[in-house]
PyMOL CGO cylinders between C-alpha atoms (Angstrom):
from pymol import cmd
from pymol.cgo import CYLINDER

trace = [
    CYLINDER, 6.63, 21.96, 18.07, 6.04, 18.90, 19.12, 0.3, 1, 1, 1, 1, 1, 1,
    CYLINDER, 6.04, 18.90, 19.12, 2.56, 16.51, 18.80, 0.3, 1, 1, 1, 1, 1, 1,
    CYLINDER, 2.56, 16.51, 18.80, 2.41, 17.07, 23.06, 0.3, 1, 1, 1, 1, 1, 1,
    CYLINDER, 2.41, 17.07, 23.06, 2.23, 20.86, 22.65, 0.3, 1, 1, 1, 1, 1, 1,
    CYLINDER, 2.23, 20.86, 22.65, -0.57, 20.92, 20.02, 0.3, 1, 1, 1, 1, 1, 1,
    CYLINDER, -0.57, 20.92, 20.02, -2.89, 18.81, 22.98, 0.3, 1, 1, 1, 1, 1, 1,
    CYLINDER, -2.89, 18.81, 22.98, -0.57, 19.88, 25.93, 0.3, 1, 1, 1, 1, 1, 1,
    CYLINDER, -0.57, 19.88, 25.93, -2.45, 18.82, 29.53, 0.3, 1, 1, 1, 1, 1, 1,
    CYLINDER, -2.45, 18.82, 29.53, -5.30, 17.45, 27.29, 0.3, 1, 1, 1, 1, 1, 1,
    CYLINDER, -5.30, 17.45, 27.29, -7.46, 14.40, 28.89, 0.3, 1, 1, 1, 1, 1, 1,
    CYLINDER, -7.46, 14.40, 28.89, -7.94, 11.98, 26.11, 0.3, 1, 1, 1, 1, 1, 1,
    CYLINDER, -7.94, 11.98, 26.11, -10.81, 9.83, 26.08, 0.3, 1, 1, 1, 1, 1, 1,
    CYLINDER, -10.81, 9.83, 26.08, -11.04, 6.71, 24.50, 0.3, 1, 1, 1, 1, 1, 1,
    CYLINDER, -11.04, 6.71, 24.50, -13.97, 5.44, 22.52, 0.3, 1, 1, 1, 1, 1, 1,
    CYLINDER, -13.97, 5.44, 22.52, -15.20, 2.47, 23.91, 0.3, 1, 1, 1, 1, 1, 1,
    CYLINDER, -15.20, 2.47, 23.91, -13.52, 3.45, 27.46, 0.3, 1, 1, 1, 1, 1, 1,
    CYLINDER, -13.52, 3.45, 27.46, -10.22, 4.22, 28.77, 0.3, 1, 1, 1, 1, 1, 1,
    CYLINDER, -10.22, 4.22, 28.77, -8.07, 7.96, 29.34, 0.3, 1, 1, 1, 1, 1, 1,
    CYLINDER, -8.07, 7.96, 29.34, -4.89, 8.75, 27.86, 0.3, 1, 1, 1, 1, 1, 1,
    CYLINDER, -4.89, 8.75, 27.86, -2.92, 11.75, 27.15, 0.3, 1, 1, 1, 1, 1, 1,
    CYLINDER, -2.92, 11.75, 27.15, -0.77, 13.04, 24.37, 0.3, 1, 1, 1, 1, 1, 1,
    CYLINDER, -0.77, 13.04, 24.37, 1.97, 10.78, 24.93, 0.3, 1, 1, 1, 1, 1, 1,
    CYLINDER, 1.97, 10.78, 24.93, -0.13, 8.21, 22.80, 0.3, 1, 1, 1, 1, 1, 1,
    CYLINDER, -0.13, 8.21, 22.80, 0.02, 10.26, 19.60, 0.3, 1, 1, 1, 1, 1, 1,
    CYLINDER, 0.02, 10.26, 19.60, 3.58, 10.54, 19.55, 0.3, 1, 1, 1, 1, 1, 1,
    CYLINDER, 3.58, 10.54, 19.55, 5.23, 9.92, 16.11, 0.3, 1, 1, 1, 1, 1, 1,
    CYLINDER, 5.23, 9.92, 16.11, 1.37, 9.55, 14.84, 0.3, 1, 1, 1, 1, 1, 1,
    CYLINDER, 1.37, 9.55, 14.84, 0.39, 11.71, 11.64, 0.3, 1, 1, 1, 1, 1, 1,
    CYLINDER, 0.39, 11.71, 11.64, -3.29, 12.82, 13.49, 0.3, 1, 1, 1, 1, 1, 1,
    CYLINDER, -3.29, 12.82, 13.49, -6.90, 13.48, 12.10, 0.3, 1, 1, 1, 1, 1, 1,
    CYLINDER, -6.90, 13.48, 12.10, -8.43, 15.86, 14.04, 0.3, 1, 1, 1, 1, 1, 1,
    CYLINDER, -8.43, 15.86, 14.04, -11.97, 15.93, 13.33, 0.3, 1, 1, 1, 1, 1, 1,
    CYLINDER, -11.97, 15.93, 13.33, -14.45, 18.54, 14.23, 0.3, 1, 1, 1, 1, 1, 1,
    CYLINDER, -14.45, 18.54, 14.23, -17.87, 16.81, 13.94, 0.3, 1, 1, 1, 1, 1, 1,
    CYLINDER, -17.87, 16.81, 13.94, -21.12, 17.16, 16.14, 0.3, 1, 1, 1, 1, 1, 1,
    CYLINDER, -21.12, 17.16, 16.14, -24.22, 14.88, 15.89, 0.3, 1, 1, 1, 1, 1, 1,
    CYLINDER, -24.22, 14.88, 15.89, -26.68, 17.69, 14.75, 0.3, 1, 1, 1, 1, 1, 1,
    CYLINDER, -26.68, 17.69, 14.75, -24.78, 18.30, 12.09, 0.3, 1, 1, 1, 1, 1, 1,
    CYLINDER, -24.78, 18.30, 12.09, -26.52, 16.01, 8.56, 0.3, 1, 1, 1, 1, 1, 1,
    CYLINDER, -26.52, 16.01, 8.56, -22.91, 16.28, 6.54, 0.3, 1, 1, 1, 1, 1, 1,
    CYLINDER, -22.91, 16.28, 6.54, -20.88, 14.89, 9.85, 0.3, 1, 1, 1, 1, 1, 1,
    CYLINDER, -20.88, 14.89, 9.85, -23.47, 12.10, 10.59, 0.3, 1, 1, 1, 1, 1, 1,
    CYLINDER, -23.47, 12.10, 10.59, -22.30, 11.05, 6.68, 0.3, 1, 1, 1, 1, 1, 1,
    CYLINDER, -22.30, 11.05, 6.68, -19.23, 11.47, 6.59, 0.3, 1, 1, 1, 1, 1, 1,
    CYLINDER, -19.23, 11.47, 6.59, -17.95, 9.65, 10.51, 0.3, 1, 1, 1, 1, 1, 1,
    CYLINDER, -17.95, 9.65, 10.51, -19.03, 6.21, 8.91, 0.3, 1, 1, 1, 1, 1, 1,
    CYLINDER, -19.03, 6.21, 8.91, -16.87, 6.69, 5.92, 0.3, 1, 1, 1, 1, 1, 1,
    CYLINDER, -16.87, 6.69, 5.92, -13.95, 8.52, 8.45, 0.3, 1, 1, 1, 1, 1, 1,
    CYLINDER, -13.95, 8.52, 8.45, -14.60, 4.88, 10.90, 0.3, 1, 1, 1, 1, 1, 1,
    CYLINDER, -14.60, 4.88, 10.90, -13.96, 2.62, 8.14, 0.3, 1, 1, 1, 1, 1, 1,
    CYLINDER, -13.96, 2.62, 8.14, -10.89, 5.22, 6.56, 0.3, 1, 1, 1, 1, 1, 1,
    CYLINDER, -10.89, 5.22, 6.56, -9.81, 4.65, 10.35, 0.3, 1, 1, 1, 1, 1, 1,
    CYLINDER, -9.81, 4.65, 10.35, -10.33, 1.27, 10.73, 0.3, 1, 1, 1, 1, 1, 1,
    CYLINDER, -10.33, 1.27, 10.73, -8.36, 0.29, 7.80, 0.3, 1, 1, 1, 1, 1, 1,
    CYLINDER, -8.36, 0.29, 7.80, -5.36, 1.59, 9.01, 0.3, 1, 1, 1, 1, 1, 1,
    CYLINDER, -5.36, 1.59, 9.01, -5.10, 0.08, 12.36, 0.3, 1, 1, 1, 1, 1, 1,
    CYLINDER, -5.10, 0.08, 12.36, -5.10, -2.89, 10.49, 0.3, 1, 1, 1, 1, 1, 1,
    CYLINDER, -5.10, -2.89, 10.49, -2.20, -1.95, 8.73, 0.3, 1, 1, 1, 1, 1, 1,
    CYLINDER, -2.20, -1.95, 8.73, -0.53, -0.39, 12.16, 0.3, 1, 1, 1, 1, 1, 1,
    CYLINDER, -0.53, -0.39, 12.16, -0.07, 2.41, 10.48, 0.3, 1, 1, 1, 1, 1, 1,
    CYLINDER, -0.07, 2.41, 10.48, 0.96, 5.36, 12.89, 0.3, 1, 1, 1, 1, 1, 1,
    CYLINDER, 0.96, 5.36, 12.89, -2.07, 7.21, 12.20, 0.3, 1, 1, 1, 1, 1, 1,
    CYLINDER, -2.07, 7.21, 12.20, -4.77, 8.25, 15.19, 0.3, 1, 1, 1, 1, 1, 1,
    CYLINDER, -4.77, 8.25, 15.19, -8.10, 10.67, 15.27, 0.3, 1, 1, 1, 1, 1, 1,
    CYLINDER, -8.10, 10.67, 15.27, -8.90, 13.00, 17.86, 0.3, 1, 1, 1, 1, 1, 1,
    CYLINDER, -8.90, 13.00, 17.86, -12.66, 13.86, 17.98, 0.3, 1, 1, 1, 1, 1, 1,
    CYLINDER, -12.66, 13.86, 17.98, -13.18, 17.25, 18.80, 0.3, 1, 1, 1, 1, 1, 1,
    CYLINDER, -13.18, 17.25, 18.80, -16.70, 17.70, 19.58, 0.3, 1, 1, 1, 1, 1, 1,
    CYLINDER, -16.70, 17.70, 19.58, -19.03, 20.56, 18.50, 0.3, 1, 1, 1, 1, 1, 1,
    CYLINDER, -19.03, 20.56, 18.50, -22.16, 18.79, 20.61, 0.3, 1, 1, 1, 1, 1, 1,
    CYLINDER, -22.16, 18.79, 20.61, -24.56, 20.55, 22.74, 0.3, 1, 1, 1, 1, 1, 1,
    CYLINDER, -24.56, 20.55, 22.74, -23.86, 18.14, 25.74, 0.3, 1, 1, 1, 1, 1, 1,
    CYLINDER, -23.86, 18.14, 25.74, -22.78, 15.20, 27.02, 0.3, 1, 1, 1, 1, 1, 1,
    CYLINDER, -22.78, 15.20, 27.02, -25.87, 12.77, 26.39, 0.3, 1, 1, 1, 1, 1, 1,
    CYLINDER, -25.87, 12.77, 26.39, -25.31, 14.11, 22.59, 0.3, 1, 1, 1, 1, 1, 1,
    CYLINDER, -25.31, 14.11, 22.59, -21.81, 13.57, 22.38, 0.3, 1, 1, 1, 1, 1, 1,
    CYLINDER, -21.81, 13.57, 22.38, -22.05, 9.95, 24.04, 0.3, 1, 1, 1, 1, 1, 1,
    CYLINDER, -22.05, 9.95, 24.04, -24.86, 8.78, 21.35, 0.3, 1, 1, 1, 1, 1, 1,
    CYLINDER, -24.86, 8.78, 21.35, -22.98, 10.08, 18.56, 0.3, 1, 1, 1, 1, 1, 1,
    CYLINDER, -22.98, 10.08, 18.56, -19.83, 8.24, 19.46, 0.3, 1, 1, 1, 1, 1, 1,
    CYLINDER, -19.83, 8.24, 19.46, -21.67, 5.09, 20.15, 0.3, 1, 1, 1, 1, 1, 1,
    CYLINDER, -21.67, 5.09, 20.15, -23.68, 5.17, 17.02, 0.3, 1, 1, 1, 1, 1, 1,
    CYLINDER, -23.68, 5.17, 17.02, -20.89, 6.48, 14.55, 0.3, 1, 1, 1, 1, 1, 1,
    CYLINDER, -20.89, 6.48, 14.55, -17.40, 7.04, 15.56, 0.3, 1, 1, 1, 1, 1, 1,
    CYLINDER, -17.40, 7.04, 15.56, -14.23, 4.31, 15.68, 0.3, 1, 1, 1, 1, 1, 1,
    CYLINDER, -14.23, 4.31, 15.68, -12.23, 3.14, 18.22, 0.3, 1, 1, 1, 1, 1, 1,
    CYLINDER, -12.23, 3.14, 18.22, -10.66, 6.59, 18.50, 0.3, 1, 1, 1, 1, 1, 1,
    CYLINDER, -10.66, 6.59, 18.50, -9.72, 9.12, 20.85, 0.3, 1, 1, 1, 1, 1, 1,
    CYLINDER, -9.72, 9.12, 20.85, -11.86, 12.05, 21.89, 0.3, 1, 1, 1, 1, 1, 1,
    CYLINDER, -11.86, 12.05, 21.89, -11.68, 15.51, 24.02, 0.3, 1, 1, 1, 1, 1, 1,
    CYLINDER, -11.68, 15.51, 24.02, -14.32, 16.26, 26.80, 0.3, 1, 1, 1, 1, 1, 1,
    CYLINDER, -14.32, 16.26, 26.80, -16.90, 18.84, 26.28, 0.3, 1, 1, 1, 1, 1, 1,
    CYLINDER, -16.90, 18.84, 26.28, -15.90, 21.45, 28.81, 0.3, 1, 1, 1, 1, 1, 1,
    CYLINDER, -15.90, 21.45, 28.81, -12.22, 20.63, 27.61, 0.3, 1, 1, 1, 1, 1, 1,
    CYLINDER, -12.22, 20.63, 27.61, -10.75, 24.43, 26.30, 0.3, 1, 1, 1, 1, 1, 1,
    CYLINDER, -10.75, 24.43, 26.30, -8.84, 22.97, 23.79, 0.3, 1, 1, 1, 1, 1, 1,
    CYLINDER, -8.84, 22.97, 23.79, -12.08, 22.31, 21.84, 0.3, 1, 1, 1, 1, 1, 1,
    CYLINDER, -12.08, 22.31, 21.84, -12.30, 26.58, 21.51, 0.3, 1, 1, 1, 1, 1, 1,
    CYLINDER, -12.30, 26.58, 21.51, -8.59, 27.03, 21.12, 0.3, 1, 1, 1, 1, 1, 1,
    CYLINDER, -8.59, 27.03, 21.12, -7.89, 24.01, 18.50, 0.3, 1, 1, 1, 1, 1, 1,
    CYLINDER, -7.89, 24.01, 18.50, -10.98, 25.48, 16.25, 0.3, 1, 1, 1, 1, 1, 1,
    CYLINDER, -10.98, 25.48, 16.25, -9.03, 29.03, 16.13, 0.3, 1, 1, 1, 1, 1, 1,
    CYLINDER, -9.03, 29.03, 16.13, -5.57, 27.50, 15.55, 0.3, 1, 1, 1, 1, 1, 1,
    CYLINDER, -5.57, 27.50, 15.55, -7.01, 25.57, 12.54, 0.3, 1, 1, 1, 1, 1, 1,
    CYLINDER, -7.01, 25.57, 12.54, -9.83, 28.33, 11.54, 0.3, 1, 1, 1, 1, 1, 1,
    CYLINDER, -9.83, 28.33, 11.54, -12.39, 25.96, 11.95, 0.3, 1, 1, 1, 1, 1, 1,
    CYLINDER, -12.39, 25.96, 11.95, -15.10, 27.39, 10.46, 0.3, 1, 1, 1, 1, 1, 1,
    CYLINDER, -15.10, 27.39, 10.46, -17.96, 24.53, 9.19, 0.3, 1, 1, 1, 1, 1, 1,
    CYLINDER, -17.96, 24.53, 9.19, -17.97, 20.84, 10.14, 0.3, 1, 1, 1, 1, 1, 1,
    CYLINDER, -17.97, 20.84, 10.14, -17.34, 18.17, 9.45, 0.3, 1, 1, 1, 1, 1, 1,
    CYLINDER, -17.34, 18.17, 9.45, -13.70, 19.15, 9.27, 0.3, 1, 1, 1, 1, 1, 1,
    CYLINDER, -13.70, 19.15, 9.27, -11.02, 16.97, 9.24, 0.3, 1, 1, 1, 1, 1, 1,
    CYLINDER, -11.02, 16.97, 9.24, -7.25, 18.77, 9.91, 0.3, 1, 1, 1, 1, 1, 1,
    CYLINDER, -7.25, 18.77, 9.91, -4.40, 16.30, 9.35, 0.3, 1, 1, 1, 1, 1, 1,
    CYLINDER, -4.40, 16.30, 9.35, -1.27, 17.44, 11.59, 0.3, 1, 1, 1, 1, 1, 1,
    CYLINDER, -1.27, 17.44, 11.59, 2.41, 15.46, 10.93, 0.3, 1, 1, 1, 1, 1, 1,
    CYLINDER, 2.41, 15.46, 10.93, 3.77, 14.09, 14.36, 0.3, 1, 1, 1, 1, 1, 1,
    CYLINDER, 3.77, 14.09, 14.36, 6.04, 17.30, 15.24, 0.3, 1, 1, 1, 1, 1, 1,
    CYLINDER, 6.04, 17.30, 15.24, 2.39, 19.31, 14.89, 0.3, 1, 1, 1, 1, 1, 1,
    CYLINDER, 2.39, 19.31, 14.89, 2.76, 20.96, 11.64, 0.3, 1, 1, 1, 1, 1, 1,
    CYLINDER, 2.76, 20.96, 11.64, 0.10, 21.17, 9.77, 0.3, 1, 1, 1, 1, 1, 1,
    CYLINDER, 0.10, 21.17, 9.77, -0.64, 18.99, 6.58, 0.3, 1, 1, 1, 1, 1, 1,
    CYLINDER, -0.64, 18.99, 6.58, -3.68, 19.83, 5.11, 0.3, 1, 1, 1, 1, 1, 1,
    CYLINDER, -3.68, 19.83, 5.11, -7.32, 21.42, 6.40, 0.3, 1, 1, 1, 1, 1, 1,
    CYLINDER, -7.32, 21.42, 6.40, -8.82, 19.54, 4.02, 0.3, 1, 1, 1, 1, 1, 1,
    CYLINDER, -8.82, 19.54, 4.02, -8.50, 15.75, 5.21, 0.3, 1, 1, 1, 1, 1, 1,
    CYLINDER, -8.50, 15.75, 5.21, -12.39, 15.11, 4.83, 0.3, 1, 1, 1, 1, 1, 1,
    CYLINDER, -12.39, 15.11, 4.83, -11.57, 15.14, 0.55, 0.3, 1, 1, 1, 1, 1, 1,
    CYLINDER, -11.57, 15.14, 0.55, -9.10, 12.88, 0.99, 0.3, 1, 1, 1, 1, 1, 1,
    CYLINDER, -9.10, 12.88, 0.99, -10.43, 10.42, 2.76, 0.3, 1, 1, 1, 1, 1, 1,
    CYLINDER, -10.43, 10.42, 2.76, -13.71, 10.79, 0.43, 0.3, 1, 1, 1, 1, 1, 1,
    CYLINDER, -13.71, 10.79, 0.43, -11.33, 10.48, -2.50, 0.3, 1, 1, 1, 1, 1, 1,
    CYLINDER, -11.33, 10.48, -2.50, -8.64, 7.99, -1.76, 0.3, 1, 1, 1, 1, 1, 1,
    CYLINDER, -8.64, 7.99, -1.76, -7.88, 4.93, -0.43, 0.3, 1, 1, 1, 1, 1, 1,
    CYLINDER, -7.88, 4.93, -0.43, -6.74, 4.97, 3.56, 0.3, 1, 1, 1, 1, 1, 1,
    CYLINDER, -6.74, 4.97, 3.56, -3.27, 3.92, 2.25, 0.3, 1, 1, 1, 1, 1, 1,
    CYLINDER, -3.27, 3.92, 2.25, -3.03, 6.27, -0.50, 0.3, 1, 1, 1, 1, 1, 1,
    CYLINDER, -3.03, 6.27, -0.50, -4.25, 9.44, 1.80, 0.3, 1, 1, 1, 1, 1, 1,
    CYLINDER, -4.25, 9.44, 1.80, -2.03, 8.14, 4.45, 0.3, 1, 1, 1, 1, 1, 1,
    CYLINDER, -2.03, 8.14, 4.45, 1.00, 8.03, 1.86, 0.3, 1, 1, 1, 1, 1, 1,
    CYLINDER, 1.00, 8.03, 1.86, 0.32, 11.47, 0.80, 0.3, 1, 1, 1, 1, 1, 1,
    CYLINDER, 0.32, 11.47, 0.80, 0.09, 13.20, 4.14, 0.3, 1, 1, 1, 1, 1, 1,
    CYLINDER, 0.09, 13.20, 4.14, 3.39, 11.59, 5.40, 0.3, 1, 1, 1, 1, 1, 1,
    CYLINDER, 3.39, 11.59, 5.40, 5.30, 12.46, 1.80, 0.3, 1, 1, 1, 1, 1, 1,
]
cmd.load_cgo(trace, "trace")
């Protein structure tokens, strides 16, 4: 399985501005993160997951988030990301890969944070500790082990 399959046909939005699709994550380990704006636990942890985030990129480390959003609509989805999130990528609300994703993973409170290796296998469910606990480096170092 490659990283392609896992968001096959998947629009990618960039935060900020700017499409892409899964040919971007290629050789990435990826964060996806279920999160929604409504949600007090997600609105704490995204700062923490931003800076987690940010810190890498500045080490070019092949590492890259996918927001999956569990928003009630657009205007929701488009403050939160402006407020809170990086300079990450993000699916669209109608997208189906926001249902099928959450059932592949067992998504079943948010935030959640499911770390996938580059081929799509999965590393852990349980990023959001990690990234809590550990230094971006450290986390980073331990999912690609």
């Amino acid at each position: 399985v490659q990283m392609a399959s896992v968001f096959a046909g998947a629009k990618l939005f960039k935060n900020g501005g700017g499409e892409a699709d899964a040919s971007v994550l290629e050789g990435k380990t990826v964060g996806i993160y279920f999160s929604a704006h409504w949600c007090p636990p997600c609105r704490n942890f995204t700062p923490l997951l931003k800076d987690f985030h940010a810190e890498l990129v500045d080490e070019d480390a092949a590492f890259e988030i996918v927001f999956v959003s569990f928003d009630r609509n657009e205007t929701d989805l488009k403050k939160y990301l402006e407020e809170a999130h990086g300079n990450w990528y993000y699916l669209g609300l109608e997208d189906e890969l926001i249902k099928s994703l959450s059932a592949k993973y067992e998504v079943s409170g948010i935030p959640a944070l499911i770390i996938i290796k580059p081929n799509g296998d999965l590393i852990t469910k349980n990023g959001r500790s990690d990234v809590q606990g550990k230094p971006p480096a450290q986390a980073l170092k331990a999912w690609t082990a």
